[in-house]
PDB file of N, CA, C and O in Angstrom:
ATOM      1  N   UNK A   1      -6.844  -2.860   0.266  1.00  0.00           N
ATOM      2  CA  UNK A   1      -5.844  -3.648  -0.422  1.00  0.00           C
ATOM      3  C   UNK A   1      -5.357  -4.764   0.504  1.00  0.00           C
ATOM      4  O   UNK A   1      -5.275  -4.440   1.688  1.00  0.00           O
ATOM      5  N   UNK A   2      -5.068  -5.838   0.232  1.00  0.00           N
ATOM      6  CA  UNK A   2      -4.930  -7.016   0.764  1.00  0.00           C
ATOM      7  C   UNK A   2      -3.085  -6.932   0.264  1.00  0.00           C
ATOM      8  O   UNK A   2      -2.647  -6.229  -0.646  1.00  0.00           O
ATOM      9  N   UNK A   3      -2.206  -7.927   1.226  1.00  0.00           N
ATOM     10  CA  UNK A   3      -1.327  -8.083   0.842  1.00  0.00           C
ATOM     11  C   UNK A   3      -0.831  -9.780   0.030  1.00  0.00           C
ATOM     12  O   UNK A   3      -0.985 -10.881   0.558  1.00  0.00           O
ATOM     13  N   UNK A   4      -0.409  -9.586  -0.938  1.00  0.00           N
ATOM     14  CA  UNK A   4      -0.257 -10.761  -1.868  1.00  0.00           C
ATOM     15  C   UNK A   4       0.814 -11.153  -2.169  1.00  0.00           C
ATOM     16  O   UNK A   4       0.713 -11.968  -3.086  1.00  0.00           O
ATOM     17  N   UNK A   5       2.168 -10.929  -1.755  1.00  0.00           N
ATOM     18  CA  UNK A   5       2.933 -11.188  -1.291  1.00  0.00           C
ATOM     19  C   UNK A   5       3.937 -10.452  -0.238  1.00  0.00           C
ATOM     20  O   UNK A   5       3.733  -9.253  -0.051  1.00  0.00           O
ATOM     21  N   UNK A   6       4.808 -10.965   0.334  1.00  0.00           N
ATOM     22  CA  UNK A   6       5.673 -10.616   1.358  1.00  0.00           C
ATOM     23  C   UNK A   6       6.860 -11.310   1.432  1.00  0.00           C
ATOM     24  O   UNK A   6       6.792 -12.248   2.227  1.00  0.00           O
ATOM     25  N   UNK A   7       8.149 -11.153   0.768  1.00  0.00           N
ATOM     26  CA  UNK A   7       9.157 -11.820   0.670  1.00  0.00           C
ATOM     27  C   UNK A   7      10.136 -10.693   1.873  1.00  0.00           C
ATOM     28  O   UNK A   7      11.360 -10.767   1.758  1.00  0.00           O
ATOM     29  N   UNK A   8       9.744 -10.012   2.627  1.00  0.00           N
ATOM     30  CA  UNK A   8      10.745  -9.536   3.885  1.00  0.00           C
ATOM     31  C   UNK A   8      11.122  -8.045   3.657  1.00  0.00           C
ATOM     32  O   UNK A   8      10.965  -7.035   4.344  1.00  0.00           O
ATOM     33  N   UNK A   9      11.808  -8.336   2.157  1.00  0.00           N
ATOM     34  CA  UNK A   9      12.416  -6.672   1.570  1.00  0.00           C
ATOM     35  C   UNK A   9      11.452  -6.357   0.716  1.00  0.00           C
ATOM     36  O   UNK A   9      11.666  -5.236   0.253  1.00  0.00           O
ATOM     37  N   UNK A  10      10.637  -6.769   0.366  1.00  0.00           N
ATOM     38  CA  UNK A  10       9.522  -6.615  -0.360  1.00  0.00           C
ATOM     39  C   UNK A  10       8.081  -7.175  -0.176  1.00  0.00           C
ATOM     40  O   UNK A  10       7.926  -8.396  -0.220  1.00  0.00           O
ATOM     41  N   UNK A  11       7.003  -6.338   0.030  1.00  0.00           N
ATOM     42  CA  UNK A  11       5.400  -6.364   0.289  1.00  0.00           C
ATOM     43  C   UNK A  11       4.500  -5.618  -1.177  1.00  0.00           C
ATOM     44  O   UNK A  11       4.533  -4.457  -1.585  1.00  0.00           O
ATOM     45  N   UNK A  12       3.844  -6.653  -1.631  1.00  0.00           N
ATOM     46  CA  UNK A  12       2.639  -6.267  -2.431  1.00  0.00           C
ATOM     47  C   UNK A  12       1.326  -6.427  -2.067  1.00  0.00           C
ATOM     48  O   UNK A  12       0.640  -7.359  -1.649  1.00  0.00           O
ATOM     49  N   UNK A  13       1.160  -5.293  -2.332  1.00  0.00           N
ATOM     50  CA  UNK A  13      -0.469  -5.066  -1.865  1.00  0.00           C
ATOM     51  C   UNK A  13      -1.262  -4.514  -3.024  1.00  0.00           C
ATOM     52  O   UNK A  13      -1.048  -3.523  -3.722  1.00  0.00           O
ATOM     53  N   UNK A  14      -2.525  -5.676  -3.060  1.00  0.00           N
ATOM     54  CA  UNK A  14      -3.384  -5.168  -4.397  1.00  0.00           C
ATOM     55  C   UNK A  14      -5.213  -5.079  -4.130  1.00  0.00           C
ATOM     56  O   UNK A  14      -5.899  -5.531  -3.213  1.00  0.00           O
ATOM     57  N   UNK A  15      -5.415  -4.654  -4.801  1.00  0.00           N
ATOM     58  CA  UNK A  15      -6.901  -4.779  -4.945  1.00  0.00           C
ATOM     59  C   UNK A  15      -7.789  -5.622  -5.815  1.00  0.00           C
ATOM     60  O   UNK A  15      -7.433  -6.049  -6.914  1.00  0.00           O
ATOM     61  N   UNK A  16      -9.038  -5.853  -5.234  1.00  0.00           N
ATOM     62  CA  UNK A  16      -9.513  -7.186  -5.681  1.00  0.00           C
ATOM     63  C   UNK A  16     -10.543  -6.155  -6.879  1.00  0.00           C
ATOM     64  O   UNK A  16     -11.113  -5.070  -6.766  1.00  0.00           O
ATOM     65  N   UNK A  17     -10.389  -7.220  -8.071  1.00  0.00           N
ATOM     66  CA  UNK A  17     -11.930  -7.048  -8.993  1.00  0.00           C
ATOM     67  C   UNK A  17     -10.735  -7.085 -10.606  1.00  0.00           C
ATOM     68  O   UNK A  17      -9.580  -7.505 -10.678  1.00  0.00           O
ATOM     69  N   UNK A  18     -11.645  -6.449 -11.730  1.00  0.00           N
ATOM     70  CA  UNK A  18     -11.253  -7.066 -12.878  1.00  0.00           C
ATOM     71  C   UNK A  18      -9.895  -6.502 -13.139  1.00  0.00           C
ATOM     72  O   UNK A  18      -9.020  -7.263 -13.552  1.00  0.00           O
ATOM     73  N   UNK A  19      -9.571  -4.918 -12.885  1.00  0.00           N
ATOM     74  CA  UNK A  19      -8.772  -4.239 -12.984  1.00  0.00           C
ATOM     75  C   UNK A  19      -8.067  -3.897 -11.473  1.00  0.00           C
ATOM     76  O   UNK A  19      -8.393  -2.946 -10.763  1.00  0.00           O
ATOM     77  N   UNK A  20      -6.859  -5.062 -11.107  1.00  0.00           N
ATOM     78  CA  UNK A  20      -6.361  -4.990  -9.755  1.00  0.00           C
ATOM     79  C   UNK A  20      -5.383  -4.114  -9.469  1.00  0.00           C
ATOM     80  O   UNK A  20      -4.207  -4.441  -9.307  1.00  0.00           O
ATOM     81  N   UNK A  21      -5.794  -3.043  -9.399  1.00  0.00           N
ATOM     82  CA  UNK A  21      -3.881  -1.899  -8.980  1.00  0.00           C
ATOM     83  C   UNK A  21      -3.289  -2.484  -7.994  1.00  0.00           C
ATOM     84  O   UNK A  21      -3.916  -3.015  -7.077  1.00  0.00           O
ATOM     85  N   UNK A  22      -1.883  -2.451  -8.079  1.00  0.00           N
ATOM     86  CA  UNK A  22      -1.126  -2.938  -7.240  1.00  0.00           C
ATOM     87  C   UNK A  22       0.191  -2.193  -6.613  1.00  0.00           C
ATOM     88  O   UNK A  22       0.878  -1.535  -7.395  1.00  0.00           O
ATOM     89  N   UNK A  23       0.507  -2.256  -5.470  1.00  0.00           N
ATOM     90  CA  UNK A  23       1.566  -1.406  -4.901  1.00  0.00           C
ATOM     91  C   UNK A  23       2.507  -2.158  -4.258  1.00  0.00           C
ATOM     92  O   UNK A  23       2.063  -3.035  -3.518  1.00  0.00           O
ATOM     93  N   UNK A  24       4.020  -2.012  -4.371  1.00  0.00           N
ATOM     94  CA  UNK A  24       4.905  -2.519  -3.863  1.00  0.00           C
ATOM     95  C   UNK A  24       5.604  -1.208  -2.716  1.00  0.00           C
ATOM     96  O   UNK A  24       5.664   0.018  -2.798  1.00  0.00           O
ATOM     97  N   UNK A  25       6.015  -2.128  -1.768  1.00  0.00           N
ATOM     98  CA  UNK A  25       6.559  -0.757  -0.584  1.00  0.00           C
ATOM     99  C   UNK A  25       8.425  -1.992  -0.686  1.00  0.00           C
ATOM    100  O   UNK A  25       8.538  -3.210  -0.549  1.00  0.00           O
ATOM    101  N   UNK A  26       9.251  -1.170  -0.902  1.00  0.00           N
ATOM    102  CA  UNK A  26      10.607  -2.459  -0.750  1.00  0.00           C
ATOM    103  C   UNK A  26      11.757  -1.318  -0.005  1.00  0.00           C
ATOM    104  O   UNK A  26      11.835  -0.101   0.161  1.00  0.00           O
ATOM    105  N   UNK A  27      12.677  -2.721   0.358  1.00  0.00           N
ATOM    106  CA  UNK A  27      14.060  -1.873   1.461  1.00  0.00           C
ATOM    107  C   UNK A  27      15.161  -2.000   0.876  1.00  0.00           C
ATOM    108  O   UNK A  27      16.290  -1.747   1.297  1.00  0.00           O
ATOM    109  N   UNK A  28      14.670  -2.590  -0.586  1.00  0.00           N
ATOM    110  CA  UNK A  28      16.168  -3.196  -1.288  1.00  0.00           C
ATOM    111  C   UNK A  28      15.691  -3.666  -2.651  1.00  0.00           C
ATOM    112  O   UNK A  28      14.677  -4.348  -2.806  1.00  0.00           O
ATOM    113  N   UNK A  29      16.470  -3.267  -3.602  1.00  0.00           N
ATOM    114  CA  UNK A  29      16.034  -4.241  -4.875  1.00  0.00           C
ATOM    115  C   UNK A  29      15.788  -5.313  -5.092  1.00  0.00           C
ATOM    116  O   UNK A  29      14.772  -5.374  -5.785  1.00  0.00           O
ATOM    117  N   UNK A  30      16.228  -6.337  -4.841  1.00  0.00           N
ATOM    118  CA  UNK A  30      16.752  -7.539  -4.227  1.00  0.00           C
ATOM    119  C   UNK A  30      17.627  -7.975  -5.339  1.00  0.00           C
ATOM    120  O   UNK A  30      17.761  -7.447  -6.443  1.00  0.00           O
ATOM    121  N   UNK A  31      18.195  -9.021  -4.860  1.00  0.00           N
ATOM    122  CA  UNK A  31      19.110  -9.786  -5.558  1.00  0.00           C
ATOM    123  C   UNK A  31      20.422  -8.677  -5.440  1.00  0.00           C
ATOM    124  O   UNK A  31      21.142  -8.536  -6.429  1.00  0.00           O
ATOM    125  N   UNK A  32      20.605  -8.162  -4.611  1.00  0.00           N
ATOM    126  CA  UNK A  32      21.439  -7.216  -4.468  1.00  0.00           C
ATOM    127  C   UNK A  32      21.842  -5.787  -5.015  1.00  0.00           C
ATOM    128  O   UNK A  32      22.938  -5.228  -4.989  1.00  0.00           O
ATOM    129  N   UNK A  33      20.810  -5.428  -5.439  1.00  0.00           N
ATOM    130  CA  UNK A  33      20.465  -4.211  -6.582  1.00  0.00           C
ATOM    131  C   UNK A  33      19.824  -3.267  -5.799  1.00  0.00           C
ATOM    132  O   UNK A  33      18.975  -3.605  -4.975  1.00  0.00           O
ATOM    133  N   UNK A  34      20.266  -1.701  -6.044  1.00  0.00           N
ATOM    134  CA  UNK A  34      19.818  -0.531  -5.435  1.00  0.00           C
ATOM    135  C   UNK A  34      17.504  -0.510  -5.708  1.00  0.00           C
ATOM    136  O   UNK A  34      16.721  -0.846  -6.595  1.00  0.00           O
ATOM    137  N   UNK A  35      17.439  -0.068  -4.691  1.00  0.00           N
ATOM    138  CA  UNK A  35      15.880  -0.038  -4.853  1.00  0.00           C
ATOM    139  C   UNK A  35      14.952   1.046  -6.430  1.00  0.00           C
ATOM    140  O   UNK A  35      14.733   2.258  -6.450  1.00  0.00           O
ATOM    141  N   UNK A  36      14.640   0.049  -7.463  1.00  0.00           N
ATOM    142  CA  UNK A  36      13.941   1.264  -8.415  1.00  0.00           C
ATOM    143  C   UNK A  36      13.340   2.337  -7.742  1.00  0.00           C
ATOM    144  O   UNK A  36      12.852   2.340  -6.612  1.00  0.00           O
ATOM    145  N   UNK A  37      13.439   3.346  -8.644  1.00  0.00           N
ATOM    146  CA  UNK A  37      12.438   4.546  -8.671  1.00  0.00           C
ATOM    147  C   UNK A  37      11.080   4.148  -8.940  1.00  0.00           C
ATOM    148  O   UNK A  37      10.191   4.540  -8.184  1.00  0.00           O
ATOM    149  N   UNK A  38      10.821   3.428  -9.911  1.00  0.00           N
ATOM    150  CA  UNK A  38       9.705   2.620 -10.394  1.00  0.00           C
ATOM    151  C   UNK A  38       9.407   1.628 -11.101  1.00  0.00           C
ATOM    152  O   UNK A  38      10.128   1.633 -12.098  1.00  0.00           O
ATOM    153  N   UNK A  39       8.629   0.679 -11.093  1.00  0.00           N
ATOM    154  CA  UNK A  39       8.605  -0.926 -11.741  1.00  0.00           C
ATOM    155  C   UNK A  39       7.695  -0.384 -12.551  1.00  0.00           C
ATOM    156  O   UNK A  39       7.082   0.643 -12.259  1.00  0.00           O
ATOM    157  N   UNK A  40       7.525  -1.090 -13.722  1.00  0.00           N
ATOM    158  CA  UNK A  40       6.606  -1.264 -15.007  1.00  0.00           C
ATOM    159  C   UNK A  40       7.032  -2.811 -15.541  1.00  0.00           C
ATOM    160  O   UNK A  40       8.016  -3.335 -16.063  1.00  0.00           O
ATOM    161  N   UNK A  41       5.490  -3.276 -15.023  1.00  0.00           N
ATOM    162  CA  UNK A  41       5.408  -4.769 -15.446  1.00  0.00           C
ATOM    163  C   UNK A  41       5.088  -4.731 -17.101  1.00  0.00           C
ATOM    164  O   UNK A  41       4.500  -3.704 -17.438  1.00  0.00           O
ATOM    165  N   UNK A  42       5.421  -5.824 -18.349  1.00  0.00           N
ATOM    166  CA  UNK A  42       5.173  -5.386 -19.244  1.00  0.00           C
ATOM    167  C   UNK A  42       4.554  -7.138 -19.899  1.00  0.00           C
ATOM    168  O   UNK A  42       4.854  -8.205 -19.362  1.00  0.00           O
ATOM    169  N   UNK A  43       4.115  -7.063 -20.515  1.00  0.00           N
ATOM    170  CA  UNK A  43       3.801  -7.885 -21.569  1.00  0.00           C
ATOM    171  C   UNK A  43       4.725  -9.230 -21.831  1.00  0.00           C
ATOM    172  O   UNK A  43       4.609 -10.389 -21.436  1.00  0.00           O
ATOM    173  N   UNK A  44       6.023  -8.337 -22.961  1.00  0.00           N
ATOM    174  CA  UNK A  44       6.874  -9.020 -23.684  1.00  0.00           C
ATOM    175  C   UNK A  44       8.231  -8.524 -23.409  1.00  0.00           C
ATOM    176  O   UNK A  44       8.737  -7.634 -24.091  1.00  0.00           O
ATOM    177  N   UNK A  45       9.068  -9.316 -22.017  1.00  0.00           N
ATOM    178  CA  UNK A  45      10.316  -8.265 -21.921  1.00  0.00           C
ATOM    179  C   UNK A  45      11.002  -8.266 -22.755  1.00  0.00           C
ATOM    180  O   UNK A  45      11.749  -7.291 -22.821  1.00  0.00           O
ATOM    181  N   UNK A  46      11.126  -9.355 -23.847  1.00  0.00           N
ATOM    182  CA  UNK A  46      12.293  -9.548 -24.025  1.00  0.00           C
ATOM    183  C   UNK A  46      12.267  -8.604 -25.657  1.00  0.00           C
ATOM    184  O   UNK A  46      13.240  -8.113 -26.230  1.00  0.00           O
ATOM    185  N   UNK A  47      10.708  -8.584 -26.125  1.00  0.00           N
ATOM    186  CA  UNK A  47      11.046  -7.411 -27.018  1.00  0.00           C
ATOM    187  C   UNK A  47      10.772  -6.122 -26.159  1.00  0.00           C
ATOM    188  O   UNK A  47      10.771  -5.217 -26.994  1.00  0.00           O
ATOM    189  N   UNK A  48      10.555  -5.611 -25.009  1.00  0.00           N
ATOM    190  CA  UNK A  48      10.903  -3.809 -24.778  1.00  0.00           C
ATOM    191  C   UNK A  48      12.232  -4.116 -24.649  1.00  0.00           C
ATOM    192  O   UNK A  48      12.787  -3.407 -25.489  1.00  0.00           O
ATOM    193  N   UNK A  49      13.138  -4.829 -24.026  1.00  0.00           N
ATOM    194  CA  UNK A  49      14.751  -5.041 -23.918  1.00  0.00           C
ATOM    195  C   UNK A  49      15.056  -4.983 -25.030  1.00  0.00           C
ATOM    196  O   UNK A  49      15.837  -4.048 -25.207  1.00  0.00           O
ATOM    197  N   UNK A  50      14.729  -5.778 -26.327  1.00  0.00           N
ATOM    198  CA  UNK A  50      15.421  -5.285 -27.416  1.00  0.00           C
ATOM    199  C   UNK A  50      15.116  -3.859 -28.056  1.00  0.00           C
ATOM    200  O   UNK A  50      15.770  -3.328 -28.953  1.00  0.00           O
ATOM    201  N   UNK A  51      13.910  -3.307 -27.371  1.00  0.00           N
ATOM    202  CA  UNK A  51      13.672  -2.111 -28.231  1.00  0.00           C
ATOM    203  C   UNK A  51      14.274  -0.882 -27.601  1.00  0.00           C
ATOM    204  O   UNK A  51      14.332   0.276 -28.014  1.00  0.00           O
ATOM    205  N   UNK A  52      14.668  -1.393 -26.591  1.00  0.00           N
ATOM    206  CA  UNK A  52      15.128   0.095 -25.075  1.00  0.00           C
ATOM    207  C   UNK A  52      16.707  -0.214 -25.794  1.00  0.00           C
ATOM    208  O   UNK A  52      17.177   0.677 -26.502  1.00  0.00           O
ATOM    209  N   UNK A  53      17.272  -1.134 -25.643  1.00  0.00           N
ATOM    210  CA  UNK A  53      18.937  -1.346 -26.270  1.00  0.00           C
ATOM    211  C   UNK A  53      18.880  -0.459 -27.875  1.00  0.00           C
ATOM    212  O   UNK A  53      19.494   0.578 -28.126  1.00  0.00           O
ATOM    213  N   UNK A  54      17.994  -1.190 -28.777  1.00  0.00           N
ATOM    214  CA  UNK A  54      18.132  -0.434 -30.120  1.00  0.00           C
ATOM    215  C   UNK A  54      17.760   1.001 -30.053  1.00  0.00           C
ATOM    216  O   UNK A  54      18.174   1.729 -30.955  1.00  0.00           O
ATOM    217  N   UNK A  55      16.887   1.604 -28.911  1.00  0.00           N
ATOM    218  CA  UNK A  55      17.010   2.942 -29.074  1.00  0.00           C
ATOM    219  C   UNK A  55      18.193   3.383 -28.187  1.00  0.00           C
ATOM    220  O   UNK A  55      17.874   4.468 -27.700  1.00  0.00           O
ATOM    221  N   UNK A  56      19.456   3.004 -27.751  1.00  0.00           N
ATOM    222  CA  UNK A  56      20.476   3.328 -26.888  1.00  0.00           C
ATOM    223  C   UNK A  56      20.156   3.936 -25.487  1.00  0.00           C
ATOM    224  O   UNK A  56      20.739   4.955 -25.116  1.00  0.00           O
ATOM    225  N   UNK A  57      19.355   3.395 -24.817  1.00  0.00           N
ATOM    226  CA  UNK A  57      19.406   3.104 -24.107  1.00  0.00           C
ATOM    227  C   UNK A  57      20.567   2.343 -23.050  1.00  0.00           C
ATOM    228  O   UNK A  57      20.862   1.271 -23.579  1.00  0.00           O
ATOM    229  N   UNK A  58      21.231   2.498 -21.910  1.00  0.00           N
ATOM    230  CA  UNK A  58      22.302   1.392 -21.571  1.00  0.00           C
ATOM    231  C   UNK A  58      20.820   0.869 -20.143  1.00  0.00           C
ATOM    232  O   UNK A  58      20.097   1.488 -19.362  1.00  0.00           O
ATOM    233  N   UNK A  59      21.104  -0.865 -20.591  1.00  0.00           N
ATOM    234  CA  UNK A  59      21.097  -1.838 -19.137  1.00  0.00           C
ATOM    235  C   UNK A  59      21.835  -1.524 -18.247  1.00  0.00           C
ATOM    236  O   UNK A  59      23.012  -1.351 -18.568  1.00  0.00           O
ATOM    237  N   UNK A  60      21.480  -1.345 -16.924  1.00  0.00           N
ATOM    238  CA  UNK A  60      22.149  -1.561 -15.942  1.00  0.00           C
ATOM    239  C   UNK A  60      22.406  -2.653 -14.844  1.00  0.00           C
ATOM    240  O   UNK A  60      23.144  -2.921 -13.896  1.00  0.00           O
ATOM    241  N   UNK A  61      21.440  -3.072 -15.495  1.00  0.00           N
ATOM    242  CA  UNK A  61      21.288  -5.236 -14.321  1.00  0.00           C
ATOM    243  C   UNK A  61      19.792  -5.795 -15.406  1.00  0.00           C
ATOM    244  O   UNK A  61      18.694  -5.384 -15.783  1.00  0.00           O
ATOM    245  N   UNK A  62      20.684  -6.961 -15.524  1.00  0.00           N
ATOM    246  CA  UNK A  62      19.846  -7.922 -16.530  1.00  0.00           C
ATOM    247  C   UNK A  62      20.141  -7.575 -18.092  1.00  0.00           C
ATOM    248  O   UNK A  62      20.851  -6.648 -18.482  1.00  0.00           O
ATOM    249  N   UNK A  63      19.369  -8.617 -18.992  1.00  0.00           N
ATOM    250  CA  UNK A  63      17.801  -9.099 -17.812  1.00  0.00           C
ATOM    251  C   UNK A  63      18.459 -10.971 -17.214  1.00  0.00           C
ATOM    252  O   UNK A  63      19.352 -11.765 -17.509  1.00  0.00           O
ATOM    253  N   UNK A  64      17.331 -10.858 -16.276  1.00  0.00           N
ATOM    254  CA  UNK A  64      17.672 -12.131 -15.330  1.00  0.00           C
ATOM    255  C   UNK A  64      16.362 -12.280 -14.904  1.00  0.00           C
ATOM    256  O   UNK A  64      15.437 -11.492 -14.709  1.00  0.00           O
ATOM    257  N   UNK A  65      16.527 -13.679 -14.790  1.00  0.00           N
ATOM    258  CA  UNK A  65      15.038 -13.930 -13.958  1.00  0.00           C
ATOM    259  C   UNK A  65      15.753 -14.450 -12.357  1.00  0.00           C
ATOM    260  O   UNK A  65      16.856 -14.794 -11.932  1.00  0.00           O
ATOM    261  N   UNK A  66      14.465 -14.266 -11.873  1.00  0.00           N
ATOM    262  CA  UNK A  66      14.975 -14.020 -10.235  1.00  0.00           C
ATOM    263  C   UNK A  66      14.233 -14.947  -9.064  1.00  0.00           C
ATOM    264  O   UNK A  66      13.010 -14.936  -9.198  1.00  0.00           O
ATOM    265  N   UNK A  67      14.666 -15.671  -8.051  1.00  0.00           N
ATOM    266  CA  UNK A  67      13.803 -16.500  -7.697  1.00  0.00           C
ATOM    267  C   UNK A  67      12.423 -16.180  -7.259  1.00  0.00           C
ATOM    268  O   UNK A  67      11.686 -17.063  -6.822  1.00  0.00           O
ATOM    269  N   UNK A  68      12.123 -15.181  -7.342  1.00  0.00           N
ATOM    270  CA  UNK A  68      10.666 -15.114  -6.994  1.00  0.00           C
ATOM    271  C   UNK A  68       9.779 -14.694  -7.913  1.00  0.00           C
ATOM    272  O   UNK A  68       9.049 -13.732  -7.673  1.00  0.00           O
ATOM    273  N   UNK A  69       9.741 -15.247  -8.876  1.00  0.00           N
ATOM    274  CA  UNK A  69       9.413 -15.535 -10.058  1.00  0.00           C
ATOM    275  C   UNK A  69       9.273 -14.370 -10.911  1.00  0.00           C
ATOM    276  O   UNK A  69       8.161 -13.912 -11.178  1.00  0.00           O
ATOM    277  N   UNK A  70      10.388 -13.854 -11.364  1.00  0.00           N
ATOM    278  CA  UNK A  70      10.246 -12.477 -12.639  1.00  0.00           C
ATOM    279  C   UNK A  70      11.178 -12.861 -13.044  1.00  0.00           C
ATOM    280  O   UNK A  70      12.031 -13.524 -12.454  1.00  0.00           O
ATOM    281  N   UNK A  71      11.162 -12.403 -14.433  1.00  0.00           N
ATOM    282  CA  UNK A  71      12.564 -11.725 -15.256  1.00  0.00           C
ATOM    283  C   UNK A  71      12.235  -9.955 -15.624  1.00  0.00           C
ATOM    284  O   UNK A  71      11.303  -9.325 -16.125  1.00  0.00           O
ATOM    285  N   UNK A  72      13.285  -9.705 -15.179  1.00  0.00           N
ATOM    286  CA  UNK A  72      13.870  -7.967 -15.096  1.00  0.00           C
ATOM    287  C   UNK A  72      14.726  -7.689 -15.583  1.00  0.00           C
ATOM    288  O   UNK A  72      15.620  -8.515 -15.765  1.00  0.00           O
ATOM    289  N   UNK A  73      14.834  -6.377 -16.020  1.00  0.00           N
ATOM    290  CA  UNK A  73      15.981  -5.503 -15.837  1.00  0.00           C
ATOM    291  C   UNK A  73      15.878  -4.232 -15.707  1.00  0.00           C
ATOM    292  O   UNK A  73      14.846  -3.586 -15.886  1.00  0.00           O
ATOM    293  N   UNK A  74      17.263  -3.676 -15.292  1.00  0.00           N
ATOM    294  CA  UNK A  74      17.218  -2.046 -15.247  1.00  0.00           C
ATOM    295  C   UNK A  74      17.365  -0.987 -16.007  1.00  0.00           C
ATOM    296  O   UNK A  74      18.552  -1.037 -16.327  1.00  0.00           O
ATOM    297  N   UNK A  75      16.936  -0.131 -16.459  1.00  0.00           N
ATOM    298  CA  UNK A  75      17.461   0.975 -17.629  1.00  0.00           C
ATOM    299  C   UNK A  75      17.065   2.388 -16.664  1.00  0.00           C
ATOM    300  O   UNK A  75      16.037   2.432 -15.988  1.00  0.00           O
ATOM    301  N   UNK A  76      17.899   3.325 -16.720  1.00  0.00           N
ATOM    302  CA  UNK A  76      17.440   4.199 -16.435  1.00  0.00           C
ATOM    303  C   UNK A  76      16.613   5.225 -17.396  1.00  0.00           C
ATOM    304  O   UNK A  76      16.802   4.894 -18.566  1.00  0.00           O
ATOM    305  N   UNK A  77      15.643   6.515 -17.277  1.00  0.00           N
ATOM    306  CA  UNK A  77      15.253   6.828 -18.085  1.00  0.00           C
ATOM    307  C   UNK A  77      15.798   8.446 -18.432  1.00  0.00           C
ATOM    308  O   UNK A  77      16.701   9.011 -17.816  1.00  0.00           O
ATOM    309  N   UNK A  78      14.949   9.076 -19.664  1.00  0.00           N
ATOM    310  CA  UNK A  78      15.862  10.271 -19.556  1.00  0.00           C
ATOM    311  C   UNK A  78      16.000  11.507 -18.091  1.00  0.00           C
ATOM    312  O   UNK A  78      16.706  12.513 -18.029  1.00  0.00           O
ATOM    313  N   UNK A  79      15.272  11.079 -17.302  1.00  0.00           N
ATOM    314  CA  UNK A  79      15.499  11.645 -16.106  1.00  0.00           C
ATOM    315  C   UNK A  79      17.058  11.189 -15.347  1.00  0.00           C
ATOM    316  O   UNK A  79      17.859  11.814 -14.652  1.00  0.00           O
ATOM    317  N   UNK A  80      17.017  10.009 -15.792  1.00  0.00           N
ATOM    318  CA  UNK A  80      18.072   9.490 -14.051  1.00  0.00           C
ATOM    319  C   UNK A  80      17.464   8.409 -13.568  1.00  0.00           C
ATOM    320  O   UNK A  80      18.015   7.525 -12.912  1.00  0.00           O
ATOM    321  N   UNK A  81      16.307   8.458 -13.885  1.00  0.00           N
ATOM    322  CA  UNK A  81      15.298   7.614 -12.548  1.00  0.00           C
ATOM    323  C   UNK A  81      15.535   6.231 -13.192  1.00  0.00           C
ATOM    324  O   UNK A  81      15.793   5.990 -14.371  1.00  0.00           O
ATOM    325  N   UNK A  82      15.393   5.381 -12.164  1.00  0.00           N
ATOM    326  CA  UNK A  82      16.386   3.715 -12.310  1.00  0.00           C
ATOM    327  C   UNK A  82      15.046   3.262 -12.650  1.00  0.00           C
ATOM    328  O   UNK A  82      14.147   3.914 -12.120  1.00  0.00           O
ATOM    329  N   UNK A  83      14.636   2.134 -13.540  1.00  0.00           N
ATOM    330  CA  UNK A  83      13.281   1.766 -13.817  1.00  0.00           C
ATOM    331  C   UNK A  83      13.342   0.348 -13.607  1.00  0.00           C
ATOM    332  O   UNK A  83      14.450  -0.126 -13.858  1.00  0.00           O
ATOM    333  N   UNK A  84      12.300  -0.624 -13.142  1.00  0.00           N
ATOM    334  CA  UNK A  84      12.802  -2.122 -13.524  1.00  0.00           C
ATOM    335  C   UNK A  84      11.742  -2.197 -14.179  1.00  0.00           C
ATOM    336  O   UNK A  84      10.745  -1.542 -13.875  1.00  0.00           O
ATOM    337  N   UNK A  85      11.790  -2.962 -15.123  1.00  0.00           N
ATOM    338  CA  UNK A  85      11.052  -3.310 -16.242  1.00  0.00           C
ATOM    339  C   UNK A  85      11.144  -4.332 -15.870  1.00  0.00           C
ATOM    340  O   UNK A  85      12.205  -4.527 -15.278  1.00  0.00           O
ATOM    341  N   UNK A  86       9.991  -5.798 -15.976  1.00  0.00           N
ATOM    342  CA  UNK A  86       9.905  -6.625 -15.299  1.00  0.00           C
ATOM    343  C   UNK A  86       8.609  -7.711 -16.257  1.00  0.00           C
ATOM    344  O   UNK A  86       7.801  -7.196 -17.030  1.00  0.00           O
ATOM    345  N   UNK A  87       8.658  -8.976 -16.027  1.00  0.00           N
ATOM    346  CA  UNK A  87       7.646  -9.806 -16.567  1.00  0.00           C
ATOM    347  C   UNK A  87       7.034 -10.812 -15.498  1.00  0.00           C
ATOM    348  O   UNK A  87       7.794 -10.964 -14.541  1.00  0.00           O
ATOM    349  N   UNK A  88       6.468 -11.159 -15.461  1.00  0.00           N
ATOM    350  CA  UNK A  88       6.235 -12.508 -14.465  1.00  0.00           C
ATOM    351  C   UNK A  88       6.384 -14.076 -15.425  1.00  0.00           C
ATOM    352  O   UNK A  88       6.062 -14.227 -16.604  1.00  0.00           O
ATOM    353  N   UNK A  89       6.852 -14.906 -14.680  1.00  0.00           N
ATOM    354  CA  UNK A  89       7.393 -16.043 -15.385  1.00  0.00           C
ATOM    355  C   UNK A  89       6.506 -16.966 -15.767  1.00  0.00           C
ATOM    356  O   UNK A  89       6.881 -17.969 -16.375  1.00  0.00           O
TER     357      UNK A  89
END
């Protein structure tokens, strides 16, 4: 895995070919937000945001887009576990 970005509190590292898995290692959420349990990049945020709210779900940050190019937000799931749900811009 090669690293493909590195913004300081956050390193991605992915693999090359058609289907690239990718791993983030972070020290901080950023933008001042506790570190997820786990990211899930998606498609269309802005309909899973409307569909995570209409099933009551509560937001906990966002959504916002962020300078390093996403829009996110947080929901936790029925565990506890903090999720960012996330798009690229």
């Amino acid at each position: 895995m090669n690293i493909v970005m590195n913004l300081g509190w956050i390193m991605t590292f992915a693999a090359e070919g058609a289907v690239a898995p990718q791993i983030n290692v972070a020290t901080e959420g950023g933008s001042g937000t506790t570190v997820p349990d786990l990211s899930i990049e998606v498609d269309n945020l802005s309909d899973v945001h409307r569909r995570m709210k209409a099933a009551g779900f509560e937001i906990e940050y966002g959504p916002v887009t962020e300078p390093w190019g996403v829009s996110r937000f947080y929901v936790r799931d029925p565990f506890g576990r903090l999720v960012n749900v996330l798009g690229h811009c």
